[in-house]
N, C-alpha and C positions, 0 to 999 in steps of 0.2 A: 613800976617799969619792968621788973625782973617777973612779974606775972602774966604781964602783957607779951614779954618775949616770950614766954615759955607757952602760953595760950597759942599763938602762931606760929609756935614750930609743931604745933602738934596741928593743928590746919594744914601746915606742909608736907609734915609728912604723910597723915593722913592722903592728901593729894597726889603727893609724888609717888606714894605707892601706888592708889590706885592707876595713875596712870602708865606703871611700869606692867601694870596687872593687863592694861588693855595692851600694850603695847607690844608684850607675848604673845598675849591671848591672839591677836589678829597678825601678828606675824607668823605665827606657826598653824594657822588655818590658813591664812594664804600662801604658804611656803606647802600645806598639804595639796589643797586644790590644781597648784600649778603645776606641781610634779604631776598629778593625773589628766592635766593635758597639754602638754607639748606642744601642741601646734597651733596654742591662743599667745604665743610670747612674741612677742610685738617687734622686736628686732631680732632676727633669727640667728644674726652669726656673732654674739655677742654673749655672754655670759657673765651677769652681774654679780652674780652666787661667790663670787672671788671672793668680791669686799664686805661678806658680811659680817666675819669677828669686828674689822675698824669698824665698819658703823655703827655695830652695837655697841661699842665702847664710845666713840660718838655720841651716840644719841639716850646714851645713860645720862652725860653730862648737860646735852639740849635740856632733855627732860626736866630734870632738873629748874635751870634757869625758866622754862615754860611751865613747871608746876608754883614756882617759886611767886613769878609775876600773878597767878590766876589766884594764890592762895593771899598773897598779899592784895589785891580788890579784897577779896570776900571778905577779908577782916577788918577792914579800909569799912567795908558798910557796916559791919556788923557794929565796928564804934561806932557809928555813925559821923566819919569822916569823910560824908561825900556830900555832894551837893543836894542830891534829892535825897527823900527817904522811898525804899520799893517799893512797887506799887506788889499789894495783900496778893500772890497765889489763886489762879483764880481761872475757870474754864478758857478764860480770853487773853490775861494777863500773859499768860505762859507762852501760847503759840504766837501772841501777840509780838512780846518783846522779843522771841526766839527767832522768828523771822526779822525784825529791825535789826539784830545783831548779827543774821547770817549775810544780810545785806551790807553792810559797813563792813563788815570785817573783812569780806569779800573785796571790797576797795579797799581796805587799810593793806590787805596782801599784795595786792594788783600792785599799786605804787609802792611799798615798802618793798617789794621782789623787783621794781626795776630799777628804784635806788641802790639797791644791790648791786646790781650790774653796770652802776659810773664805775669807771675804771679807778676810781679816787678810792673804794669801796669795795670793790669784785674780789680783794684779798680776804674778805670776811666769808664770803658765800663759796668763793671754789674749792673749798676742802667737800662743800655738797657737792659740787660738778665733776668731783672724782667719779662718783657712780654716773657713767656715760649713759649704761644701760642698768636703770635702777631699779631694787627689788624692796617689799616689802620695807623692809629694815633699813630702807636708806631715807624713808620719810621723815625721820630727826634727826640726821648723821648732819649738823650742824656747829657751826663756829657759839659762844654766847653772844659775839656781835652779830651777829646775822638771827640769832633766837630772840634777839632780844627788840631787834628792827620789826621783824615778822610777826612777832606774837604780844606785844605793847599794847595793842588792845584789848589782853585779855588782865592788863593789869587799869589799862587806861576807861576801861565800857562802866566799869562801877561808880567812878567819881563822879561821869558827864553822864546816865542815864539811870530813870529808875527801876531797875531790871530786877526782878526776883531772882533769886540766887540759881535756881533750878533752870532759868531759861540759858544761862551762862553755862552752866555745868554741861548741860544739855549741848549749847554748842560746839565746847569746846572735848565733849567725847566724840560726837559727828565729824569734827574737823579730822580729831586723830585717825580715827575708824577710815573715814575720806579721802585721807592723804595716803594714808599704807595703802588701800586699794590703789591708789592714782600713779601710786609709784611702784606697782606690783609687776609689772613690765608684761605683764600677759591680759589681753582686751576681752572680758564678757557682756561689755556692755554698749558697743556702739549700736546706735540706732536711729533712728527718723528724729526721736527724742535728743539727741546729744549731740546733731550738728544745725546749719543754718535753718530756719529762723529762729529755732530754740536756743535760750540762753543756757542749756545746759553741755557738761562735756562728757566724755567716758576718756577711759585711760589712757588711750594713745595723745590725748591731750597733752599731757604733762608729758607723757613719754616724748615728744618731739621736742619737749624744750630741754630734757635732758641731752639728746641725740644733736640738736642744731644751735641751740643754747639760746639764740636768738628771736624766739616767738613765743610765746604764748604763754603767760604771767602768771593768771589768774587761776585763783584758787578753785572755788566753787561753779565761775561761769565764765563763758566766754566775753560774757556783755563789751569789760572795758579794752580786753583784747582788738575787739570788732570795733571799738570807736575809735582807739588810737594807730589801729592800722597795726597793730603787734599778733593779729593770729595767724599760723602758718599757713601761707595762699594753698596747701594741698590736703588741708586739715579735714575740711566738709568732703572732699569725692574719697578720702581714703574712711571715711564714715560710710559714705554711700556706696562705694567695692564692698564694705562689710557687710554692708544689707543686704546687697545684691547675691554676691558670693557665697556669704557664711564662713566666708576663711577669713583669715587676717596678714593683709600684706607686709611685705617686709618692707621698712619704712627708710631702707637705705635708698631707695630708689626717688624719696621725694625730697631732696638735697636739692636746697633754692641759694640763691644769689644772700649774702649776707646784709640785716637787714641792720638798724643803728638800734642800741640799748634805751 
């Protein structure tokens, strides 16, 4: 027993470090980038840059609970305490299960972000909704109930799937990488690609559910935004101003009617 414990803190921390490694690493490249251009930052008369000492003290402790659940799977297989055993590494295997898991996890967000938001609940999530207008570093300034709602899949995908270890790892730096850009508060990436009929978003996505709090859930896509009627009705023309313009509007001006959680 005292082997097994000791075998899996070192799995953790292994993990936990590295994800403290990205968690820098992409917050101080996107904290350089946005300083050299001013006029991609997505709410203009706002300044997020306040709250980043809390968040990073924040999101030392998410981390944590988020390296904790992902390192506890890996180990969960490596005894072979799961249901399947993984499928061998392998040209298919890999982009294979990588994709099945950026697909679920993407619905585990969607719905676990707007269980969030029953009011029975919203005490876990609004210490994130402190960053109105949120920067880099506010992508894990979470509660451990709200880390723990959020990110359950990354302890839960190893037991019920037979995923190679690397398609997990794999998504779950993607995600991190994903989320800091998405919460960078500055848009390089609207385009034809990241509004309607494409399932995909760019930053002012997220940014608006930061700003209105009431739209727009999803992690990776719009998809289940778009079926349950949760994407913000100004979300696609302020995509298409971008294309159009090449500027990026200020997003105070697209204040809608409040919609239900």
């Amino acid at each position: 027993m005292v082997s097994l414990l000791t075998d899996y803190l070192l799995v953790f921390a292994v993990t936990y470090g590295s994800m403290l490694a990205v968690y820098f690493a992409t917050g101080l490249t996107m904290s350089a980038i946005n300083n050299r251009h001013p006029e991609r930052r997505i709410q203009k008369h706002r300044d997020g840059m306040k709250r980043v000492r809390q968040e990073i003290r924040s999101s030392l402790s998410a981390l944590a609970t988020s390296s904790a659940l992902l390192s506890a799977g890996f180990f969960a297989q490596t005894q072979g305490w799961v249901l399947f055993e993984p499928l061998a590494l392998s040209w298919w295997s890999f982009p294979l299960m990588f994709a099945v898991c950026l697909i679920l996890f993407d619905a585990w967000f969607y719905w676990g972000h707007r269980i969030l938001h029953w009011p029975s609940l919203y005490k876990w999530h609004v210490p994130h909704h402190r960053s109105i207008a949120p920067t880099a570093w506010s992508n894990d300034s979470s509660t451990t109930i709200d880390t723990l709602i959020e990110h359950g899949f990354y302890l839960v995908v190893w037991f019920v799937l037979p995923v190679p270890a690397l398609s997990v790892f794999a998504l779950r730096l993607f995600d991190q990488i994903s989320g800091m850009v998405g919460h960078s508060g500055f848009e390089y990436f609207a385009s034809k690609s990241s509004r309607w009929p494409s399932p995909m978003i760019c930053t002012t996505f997220h940014d608006l559910h930061h700003s209105q709090f009431h739209y727009n859930y999803g992690n990776f896509f719009s998809f289940w935004d778009r079926v349950c009627g949760t994407v913000h009705p100004k979300y696609d023309a302020l995509v298409r101003e971008m294309e159009t313009t090449g500027e990026v509007p200020d997003t105070e001006d697209t204040k809608v009617a409040k919609n239900t959680a």
